[in-house]
TORLOVEX-48127 format. One line per field, with one value per residue (C-alpha): x, y, z; residue number from 0; residue in three letters. Coordinates in steps of 0.5 Angstrom, whole numbers, plus 500, padded with zeros to 3 digits. Example, Ala and Ser with C-alpha at 12.3 -4.5 7.8 and 13.67 -1.06 7.14 Angstrom:
2
c1: c(525|527)
c2: c(491|498)
c3: c(516|514)
num: c(0|1)
residu: c(Ala|Ser)
This chain:
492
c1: c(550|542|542|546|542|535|532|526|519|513|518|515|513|507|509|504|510|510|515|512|512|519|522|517|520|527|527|523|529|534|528|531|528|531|538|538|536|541|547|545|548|554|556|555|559|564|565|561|557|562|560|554|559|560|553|555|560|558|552|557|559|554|550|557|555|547|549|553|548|542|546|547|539|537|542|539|532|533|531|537|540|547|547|545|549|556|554|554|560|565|563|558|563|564|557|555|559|557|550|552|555|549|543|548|548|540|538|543|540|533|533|538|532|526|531|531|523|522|525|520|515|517|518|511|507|511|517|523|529|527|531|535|529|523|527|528|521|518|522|520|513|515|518|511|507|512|512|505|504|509|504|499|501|504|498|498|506|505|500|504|511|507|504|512|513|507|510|518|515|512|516|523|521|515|518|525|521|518|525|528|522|520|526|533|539|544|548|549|557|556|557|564|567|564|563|566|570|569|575|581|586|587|579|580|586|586|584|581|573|570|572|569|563|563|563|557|554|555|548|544|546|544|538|538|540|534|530|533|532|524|526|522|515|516|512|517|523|529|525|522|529|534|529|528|535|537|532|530|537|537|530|533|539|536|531|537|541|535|532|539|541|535|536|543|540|535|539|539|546|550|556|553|551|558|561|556|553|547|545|540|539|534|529|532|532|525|522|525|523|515|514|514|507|508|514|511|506|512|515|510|512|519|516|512|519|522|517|517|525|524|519|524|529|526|522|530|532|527|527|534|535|530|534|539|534|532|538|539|545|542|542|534|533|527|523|526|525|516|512|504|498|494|500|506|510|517|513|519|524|520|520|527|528|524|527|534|531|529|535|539|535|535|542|542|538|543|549|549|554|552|547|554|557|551|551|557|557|550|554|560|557|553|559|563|556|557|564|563|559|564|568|566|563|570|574|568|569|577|575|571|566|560|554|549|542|537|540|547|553|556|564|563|562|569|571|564|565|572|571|565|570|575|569|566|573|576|568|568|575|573|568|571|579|580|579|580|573|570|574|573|578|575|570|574|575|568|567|573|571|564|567|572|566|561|566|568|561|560|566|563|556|558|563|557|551|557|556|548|547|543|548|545|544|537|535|536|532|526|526|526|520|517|518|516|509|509|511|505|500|502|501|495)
c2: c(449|448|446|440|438|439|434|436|434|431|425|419|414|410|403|399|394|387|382|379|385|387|380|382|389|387|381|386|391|387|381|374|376|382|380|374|378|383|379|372|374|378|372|366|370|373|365|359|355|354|361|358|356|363|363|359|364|369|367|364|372|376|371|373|380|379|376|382|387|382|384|392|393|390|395|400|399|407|409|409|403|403|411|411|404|408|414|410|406|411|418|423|425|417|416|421|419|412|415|419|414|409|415|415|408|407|412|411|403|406|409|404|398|403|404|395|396|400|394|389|394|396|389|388|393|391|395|391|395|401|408|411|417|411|407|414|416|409|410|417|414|407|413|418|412|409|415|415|409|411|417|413|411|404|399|399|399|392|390|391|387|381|381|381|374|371|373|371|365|363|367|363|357|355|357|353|346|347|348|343|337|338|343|341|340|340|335|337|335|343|345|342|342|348|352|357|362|355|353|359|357|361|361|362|366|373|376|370|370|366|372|376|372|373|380|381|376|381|385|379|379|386|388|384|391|395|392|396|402|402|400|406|404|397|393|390|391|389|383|382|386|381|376|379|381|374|370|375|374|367|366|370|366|360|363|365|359|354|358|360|352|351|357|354|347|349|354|350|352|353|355|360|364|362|365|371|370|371|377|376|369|368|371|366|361|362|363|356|353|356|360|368|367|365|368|375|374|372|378|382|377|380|387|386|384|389|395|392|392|400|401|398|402|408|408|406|412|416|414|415|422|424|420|425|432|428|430|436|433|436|443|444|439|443|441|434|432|433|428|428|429|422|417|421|420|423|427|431|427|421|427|429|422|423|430|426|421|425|428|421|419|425|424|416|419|424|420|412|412|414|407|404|408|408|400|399|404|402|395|396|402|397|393|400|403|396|397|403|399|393|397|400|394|391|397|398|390|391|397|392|397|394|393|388|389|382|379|377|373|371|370|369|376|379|373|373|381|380|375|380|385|382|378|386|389|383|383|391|391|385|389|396|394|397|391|393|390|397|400|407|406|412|406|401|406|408|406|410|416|417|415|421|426|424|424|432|434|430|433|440|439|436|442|447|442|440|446|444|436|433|428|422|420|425|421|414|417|420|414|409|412|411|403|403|406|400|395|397|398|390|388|391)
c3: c(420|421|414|415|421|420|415|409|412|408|405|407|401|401|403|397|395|398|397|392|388|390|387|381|380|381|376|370|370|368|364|362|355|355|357|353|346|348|349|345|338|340|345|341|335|340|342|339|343|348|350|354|360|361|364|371|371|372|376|381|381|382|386|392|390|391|398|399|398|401|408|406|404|410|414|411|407|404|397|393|394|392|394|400|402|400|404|411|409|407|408|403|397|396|397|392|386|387|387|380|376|378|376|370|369|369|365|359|360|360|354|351|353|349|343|343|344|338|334|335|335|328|326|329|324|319|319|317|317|321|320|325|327|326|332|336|334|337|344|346|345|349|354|355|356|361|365|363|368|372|374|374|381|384|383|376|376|379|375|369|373|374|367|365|370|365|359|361|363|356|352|355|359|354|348|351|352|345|342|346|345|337|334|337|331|335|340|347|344|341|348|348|342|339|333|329|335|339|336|336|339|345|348|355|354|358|350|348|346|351|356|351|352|359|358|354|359|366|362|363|371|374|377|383|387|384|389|394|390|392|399|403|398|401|407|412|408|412|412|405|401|402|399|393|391|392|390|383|381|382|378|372|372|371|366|361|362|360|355|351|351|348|342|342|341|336|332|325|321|328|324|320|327|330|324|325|318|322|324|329|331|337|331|326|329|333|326|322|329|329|321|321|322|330|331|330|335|340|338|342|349|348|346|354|357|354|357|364|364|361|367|372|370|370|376|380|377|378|386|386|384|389|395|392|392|399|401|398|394|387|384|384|390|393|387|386|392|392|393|389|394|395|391|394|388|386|380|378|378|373|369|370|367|361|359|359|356|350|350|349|344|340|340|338|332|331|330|330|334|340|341|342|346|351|351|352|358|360|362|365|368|373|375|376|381|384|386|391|396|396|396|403|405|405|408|414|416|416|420|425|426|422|425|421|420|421|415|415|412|419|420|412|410|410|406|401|401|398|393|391|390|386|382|380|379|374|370|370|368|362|360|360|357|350|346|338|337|332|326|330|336|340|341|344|349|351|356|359|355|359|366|364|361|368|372|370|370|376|380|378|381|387|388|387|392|397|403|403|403|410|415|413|420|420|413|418|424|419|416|422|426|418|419|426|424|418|423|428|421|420|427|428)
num: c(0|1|2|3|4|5|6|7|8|9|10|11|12|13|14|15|16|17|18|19|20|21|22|23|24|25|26|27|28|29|30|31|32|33|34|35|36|37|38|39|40|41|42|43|44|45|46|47|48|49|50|51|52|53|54|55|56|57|58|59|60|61|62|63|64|65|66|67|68|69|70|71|72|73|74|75|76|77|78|79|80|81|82|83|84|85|86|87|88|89|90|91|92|93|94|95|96|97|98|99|100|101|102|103|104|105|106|107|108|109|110|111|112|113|114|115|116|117|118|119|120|121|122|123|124|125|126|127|128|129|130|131|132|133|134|135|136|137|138|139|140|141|142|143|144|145|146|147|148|149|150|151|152|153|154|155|156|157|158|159|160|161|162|163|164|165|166|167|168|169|170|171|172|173|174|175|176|177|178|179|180|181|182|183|184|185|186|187|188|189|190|191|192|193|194|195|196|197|198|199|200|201|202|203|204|205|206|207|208|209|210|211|212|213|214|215|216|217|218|219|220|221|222|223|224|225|226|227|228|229|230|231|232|233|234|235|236|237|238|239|240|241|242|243|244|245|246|247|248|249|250|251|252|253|254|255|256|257|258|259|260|261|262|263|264|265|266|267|268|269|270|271|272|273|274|275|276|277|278|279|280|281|282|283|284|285|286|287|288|289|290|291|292|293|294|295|296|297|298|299|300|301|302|303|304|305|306|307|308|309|310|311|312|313|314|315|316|317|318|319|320|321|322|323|324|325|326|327|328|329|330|331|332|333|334|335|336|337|338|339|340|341|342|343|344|345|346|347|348|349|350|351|352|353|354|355|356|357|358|359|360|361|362|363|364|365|366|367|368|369|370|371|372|373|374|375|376|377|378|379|380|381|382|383|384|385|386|387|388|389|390|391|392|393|394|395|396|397|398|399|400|401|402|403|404|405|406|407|408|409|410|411|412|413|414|415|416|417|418|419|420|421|422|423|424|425|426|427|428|429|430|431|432|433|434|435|436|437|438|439|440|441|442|443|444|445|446|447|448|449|450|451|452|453|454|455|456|457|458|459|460|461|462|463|464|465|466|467|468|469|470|471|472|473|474|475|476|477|478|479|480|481|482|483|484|485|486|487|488|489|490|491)
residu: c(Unk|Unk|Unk|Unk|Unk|Unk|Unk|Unk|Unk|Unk|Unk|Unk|Unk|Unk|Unk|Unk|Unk|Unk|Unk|Unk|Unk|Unk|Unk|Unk|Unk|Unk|Unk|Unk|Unk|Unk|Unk|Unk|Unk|Unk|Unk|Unk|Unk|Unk|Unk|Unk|Unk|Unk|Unk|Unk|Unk|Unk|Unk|Unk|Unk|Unk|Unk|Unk|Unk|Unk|Unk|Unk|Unk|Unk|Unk|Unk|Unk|Unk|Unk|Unk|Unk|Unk|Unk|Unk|Unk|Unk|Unk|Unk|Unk|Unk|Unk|Unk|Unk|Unk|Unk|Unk|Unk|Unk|Unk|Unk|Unk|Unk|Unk|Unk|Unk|Unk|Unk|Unk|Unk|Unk|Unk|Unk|Unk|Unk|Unk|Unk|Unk|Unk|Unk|Unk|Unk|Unk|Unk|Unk|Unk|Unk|Unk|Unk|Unk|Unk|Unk|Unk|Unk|Unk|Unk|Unk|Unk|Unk|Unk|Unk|Unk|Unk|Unk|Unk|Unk|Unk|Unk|Unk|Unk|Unk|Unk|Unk|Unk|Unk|Unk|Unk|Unk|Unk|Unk|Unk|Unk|Unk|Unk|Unk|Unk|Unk|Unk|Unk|Unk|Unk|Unk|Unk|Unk|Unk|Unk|Unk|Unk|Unk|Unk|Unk|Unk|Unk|Unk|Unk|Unk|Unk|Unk|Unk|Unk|Unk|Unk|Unk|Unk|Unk|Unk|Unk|Unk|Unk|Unk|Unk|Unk|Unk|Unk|Unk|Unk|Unk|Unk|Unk|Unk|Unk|Unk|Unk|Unk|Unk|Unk|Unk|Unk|Unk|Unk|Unk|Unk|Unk|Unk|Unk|Unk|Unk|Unk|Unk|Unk|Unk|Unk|Unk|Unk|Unk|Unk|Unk|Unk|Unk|Unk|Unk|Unk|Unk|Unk|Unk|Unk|Unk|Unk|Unk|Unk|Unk|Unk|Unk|Unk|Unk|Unk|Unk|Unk|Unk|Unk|Unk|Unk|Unk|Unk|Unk|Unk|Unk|Unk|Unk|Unk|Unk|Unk|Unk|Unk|Unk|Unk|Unk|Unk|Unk|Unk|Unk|Unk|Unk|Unk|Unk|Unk|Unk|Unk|Unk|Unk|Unk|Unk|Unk|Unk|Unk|Unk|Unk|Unk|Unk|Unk|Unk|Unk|Unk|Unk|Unk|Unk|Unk|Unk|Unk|Unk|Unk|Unk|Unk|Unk|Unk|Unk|Unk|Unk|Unk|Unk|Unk|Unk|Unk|Unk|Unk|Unk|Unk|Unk|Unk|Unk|Unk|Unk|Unk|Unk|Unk|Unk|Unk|Unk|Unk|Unk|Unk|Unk|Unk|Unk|Unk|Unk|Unk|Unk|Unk|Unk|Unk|Unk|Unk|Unk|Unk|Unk|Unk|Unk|Unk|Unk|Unk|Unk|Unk|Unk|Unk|Unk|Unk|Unk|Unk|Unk|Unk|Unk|Unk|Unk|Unk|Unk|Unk|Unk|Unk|Unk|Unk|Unk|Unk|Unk|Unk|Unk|Unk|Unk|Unk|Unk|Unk|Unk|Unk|Unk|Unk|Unk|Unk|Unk|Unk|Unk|Unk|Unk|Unk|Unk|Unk|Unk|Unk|Unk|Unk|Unk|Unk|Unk|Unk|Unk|Unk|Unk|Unk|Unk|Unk|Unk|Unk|Unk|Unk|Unk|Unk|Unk|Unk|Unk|Unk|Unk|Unk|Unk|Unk|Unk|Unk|Unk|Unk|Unk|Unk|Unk|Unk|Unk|Unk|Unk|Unk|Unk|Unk|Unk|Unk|Unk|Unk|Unk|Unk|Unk|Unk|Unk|Unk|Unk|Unk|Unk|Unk|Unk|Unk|Unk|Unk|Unk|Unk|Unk|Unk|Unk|Unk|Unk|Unk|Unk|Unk|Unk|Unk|Unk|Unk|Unk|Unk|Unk|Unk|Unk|Unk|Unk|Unk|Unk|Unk|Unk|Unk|Unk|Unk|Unk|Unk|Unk|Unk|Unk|Unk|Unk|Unk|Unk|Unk|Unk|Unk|Unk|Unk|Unk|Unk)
């Protein structure tokens, strides 16, 4: 019984986040750069130029939800965000599923943001069509060194975050405003009457393409939640986690939105793109607009978004399986859950994270297939992990026994947390239904296949660390006397 009772000691993070740099971190881990190459080409083909409406869309959505989470981080400001929001609404078990399918979301994410880097990279130094093993190659280096700053300590995590704002900054508003000033092809009228796809019957149809669109978009819209995922390494943070899960969100849509526009407006055969003649548009277009010769140095802006976004996940993912250990949650948790003297940093689960990591991109290596299967994933994975928290949020208040932290949503909240919900449930459901997209249909069906197969594997090791994981109300106390030392600290 006493293992149920007594928490570990010595796990108190050292708090050298600020707002600035938890607004920092939380916009990197899902970049506007990263996020628009990784949906652009899919989208515009899926459903014309048309498809840029779906932005508004699906911002509207997530910004109800980065409301919603905006009131729970400021309630508990714990290490592992979603992880532990779940575990206070609706019990362990709940908590802890919800925690194995966002560790899961993170890591797959990570290693499929590195394999996207090693495309630029290698198209940097002169490797047109890079092999399977080329890419691979590339990400496990992306990966020792990620885990090499990571290492390093905080200060050069935050460097390297506000370097990312800058690039973000040039590479998509710059670039945008170049675009849209001297390279512009196309009318504003595109975005009504379309192209290509824009012109099905059908479009808005349940199965229709811009749905379609609108499921790809959900990757560009995550990452708000990941500055809870930091919360015990940030100063003040019932104060400063709300603003940044609110205002990373909000700054990263308008990024994407003004920076597709222009690619849209500048793409210079739009029916070709429409009608996926091009394989990469945002490249071609960037080179028509600018010469090969400057298009590639841009490359190297989306090479700086594409790392930081790599360094926020693996940073979420590694403080999330040490909240876990922290509460005794995973098997080998004596050793996950060590801090290093002097930095106080998670050091085995950061390189827990590289291990699976490795593994991963041997695997993509291995089959081609695999890459697929760990998009797919990575994106309704997110909307999936989000789930359990509203869910939680919503029953709590119809229970009436919430208690709000310093932020709060007011007489709102029961109908914002609602809408949240239904929002999460129709997108994680848009982009997980088994539309007959690829010639293997066990594809289509991804999505499903992994839920199943982690859902085994996580029942199994829930069933075997079960009898030994701390009351959360212990981790909340140890963590309440360390704010109080940072409150007085600040005041002082």
């Amino acid at each position: 019984m006493s293992s149920l009772t007594s928490a570990p000691t010595d796990h108190s993070l050292k708090r050298e986040f600020n707002l600035w740099s938890s607004f920092a971190f939380a916009f990197a881990f899902i970049s506007p750069i990263v996020a628009l190459y990784g949906i652009f080409g899919l989208a515009i083909t899926a459903a014309g130029p048309r498809f840029w409406w779906g932005f508004f869309v699906v911002f509207a959505g997530q910004l109800v939800v980065a409301f919603v989470f905006a009131t729970l981080v400021s309630r508990w400001p714990i290490e592992g965000s979603i992880y532990q929001w779940s575990r206070r609404l609706l019990g362990g078990g709940y908590g802890w599923f919800a925690g194995w399918a966002y560790t899961w979301t993170l890591v797959i994410a990570m290693a499929t943001v590195a394999l996207g880097a090693a495309g630029f990279i290698a198209n940097i130094a002169g490797i047109d069509s890079p092999t399977g093993t080329q890419r691979a190659s590339i990400a496990f280096v992306i990966l020792l060194c990620g885990t090499g700053l990571n290492l390093i300590g905080r200060q050069a995590l935050k460097m390297f975050m506000t370097a990312s704002i800058i690039a973000e900054v040039i590479g998509s508003l710059g670039l945008g405003t170049w675009l849209l000033v001297f390279h512009r092809h196309n009318s504003l009228s595109v975005l009504i009457h379309g192209a290509g796809a824009s012109n099905a019957s059908g479009y808005f149809s349940l199965s229709g393409p811009f749905l379609v669109a609108v499921a790809f978009i959900g990757f560009s819209f995550v990452g708000f939640e990941s500055a809870g995922a930091i919360a015990e390494e940030v100063h003040e943070p019932r104060k400063n986690l709300p603003k940044a899960v609110i205002f990373s969100l909000t700054f990263i849509a308008v990024v994407v939105i003004y920076a597709s526009l222009a690619i849209i407006l500048a793409i210079p055969d739009l029916s070709a793109v429409a009608n996926g003649s091009v394989a990469d548009p945002v490249y071609s277009t960037l080179t028509s607009a600018l010469g090969s010769g400057i298009a590639r140095p841009v490359e190297v802006l989306f090479v700086v978004g594409f790392l930081a976004s790599f360094l926020a996940l693996q940073t979420s993912a590694s403080r999330l399986i040490w909240a876990f250990a922290r509460d005794r949650a995973l098997p080998g948790s004596a050793v996950l859950a060590g801090l290093s003297q002097g930095q106080r940093l998670p050091r085995a689960a950061l390189l827990v994270t590289t291990v699976l990591g490795s593994i991963l991109f041997l695997l993509s290596n291995l089959a081609t297939n695999v890459y697929t299967i760990m998009v797919n994933f990575s994106s309704g994975g997110f909307f999936l992990a989000f789930l359990f928290p509203l869910i939680g949020f919503l029953v709590v208040q119809l229970r009436r026994s919430w208690k709000p932290g310093p932020f709060t949503l007011g007489r709102g909240s029961l109908v914002l947390t609602a809408i949240a919900t239904a929002w999460v449930i129709f997108e994680f459901l848009n982009i997980a239904w088994p539309r007959k997209v690829y010639p293997q249909r066990y594809l289509d069906w991804s999505e499903w296949i992994m839920i199943g197969v982690l859902g085994v594997i996580g029942a199994i090791v829930y069933a075997s660390v079960r009898p030994r994981i701390i009351s959360a109300a212990v981790i909340d106390r140890e963590e309440e006397a360390d704010e109080a030392v940072d409150l007085r600290s600040a005041t002082a």
